[in-house]
Every structure is written in structure tokens, then in C-alpha cells.
Backbone as a ProteinNet text record, in pm:
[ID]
protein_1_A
[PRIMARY]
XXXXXXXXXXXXXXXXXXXXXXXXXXXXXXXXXXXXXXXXXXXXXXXXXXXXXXXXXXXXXX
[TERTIARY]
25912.5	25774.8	25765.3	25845.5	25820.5	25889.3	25955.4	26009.6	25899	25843.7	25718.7	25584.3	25525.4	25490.6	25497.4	25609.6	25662.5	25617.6	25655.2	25648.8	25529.6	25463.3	25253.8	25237.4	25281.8	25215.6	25272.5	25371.6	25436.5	25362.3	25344.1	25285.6	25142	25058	24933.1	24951.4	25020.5	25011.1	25060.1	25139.6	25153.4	25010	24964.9	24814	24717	24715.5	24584.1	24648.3	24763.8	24804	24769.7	24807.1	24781.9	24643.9	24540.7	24372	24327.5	24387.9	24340.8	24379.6	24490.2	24542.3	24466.2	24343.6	24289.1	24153.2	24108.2	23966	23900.2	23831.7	23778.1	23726.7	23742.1	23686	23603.3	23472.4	23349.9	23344.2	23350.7	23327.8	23252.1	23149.6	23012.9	23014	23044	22981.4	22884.4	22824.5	22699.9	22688.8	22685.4	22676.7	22610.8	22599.9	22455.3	22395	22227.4	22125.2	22056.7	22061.1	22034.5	21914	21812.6	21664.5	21625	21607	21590.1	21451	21382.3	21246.3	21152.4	21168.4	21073.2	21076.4	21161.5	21180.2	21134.2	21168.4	21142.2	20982.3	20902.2	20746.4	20691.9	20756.5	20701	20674.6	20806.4	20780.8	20694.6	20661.7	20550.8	20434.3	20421.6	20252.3	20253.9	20319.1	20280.5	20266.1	20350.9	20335.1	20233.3	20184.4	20045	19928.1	19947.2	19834.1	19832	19962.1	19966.6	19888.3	19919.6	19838.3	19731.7	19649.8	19514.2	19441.3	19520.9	19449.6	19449.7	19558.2	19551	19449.9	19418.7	19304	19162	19167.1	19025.5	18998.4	19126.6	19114.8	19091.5	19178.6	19126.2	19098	18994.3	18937.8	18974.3	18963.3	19001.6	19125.8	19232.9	19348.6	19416.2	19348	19403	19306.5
-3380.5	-3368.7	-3316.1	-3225.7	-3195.9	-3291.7	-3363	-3427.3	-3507.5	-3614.2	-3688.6	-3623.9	-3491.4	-3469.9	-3424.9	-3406	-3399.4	-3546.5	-3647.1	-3790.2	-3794.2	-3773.9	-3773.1	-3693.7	-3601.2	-3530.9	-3574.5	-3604.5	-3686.7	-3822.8	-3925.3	-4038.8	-3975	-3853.3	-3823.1	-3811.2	-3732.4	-3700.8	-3769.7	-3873	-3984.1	-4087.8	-4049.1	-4156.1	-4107.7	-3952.2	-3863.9	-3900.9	-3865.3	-3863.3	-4055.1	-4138.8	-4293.6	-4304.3	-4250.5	-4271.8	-4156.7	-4068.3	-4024	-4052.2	-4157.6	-4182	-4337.1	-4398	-4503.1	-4472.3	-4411.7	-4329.4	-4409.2	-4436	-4561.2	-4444.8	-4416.4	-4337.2	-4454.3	-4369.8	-4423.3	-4348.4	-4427.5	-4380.3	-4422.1	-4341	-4376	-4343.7	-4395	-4340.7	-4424	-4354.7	-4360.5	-4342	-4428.2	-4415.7	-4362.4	-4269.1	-4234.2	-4316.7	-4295.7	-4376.7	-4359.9	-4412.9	-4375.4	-4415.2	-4360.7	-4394.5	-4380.7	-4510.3	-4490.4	-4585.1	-4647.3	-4698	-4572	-4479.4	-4405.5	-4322.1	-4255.5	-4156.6	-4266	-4389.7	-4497.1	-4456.5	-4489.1	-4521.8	-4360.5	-4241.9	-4127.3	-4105.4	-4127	-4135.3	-4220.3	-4362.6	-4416	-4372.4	-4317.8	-4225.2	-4141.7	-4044.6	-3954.8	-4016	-4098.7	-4131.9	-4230.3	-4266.7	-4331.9	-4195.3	-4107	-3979.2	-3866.3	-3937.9	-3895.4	-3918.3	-4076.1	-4166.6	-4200.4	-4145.2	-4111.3	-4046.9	-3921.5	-3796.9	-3756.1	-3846.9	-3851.7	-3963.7	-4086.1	-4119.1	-4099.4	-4005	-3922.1	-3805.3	-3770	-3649.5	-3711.9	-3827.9	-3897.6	-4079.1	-4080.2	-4221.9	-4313.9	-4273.2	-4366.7	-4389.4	-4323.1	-4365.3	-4492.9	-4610.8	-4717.1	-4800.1
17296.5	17253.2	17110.5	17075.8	16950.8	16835.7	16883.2	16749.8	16761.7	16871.5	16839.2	16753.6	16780.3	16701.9	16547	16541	16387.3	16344.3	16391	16369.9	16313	16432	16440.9	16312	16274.9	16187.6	16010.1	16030.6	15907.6	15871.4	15979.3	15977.4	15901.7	15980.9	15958.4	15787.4	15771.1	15588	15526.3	15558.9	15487.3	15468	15561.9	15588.3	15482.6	15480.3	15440.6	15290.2	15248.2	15058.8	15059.2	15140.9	15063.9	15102.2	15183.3	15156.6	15055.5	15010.7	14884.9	14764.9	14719.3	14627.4	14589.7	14697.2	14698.5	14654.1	14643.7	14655.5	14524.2	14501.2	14383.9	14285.5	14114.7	14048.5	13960.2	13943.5	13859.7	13734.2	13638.3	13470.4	13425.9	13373.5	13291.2	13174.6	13082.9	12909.1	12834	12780.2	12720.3	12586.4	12519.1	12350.3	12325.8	12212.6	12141	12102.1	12118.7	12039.3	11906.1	11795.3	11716	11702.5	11660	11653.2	11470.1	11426.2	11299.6	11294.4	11349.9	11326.1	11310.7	11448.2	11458.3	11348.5	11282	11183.5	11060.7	11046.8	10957.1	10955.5	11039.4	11098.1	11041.5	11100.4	11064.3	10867.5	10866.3	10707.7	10648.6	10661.2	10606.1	10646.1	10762	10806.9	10716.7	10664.8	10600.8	10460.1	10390.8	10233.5	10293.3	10393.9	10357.3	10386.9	10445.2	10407.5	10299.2	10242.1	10132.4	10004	9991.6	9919	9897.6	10077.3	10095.7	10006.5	10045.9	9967.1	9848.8	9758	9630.7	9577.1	9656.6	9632.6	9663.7	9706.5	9731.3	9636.3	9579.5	9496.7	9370.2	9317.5	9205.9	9238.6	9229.3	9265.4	9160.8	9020.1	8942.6	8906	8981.3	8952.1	8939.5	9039.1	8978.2	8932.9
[MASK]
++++++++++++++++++++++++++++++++++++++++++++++++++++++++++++++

């Protein structure tokens, strides 16, 4: 009896190390995004309220 279970228990950890050495790994990477419209877009809002207010301050400028 005991050598069979030695067997049983050898077979067992042989079983348990080859279903953990199968185990599927998932890798996700993710580039950075670079956002250059919006910072693009911000800057022309302002040099256009810029432009505003220098034409309100002098009308005859052009």
C-alpha cells in the first residue's frame, strides 16, 4: 500500500507542476496617446480671444 501511494502521489505532482506550467498568460500594453489637436484647438481659442480684444481696444487697427 504504501509504495502505491507514493506512486499516487508522484503521478499527482507530476499532474499539478504540468497543469501549472500550461496556464495561458495574458499581456496587455498600451501605448501612450498623444493628444496634440486638443492642445492645437486650445491655443487657437485663445490667440483668437486674443485678437478679439485687441480689436476692441483698437478698432482702427486694420
Amino acid at each position: 500500500m504504501t509504495r502505491t501511494r507514493a506512486s499516487l502521489a508522484l503521478i499527482g505532482f507530476i499532474a499539478a507542476v504540468g497543469a501549472s506550467a500550461c496556464t495561458p498568460t495574458v499581456r496587455l500594453q498600451v501605448d501612450p496617446i498623444q493628444i496634440y489637436a486638443k492642445l492645437d484647438a486650445d491655443v487657437r481659442v485663445r490667440l483668437d480671444k486674443e485678437l478679439q480684444d485687441l480689436l476692441v481696444e483698437n478698432p482702427n487697427l486694420f
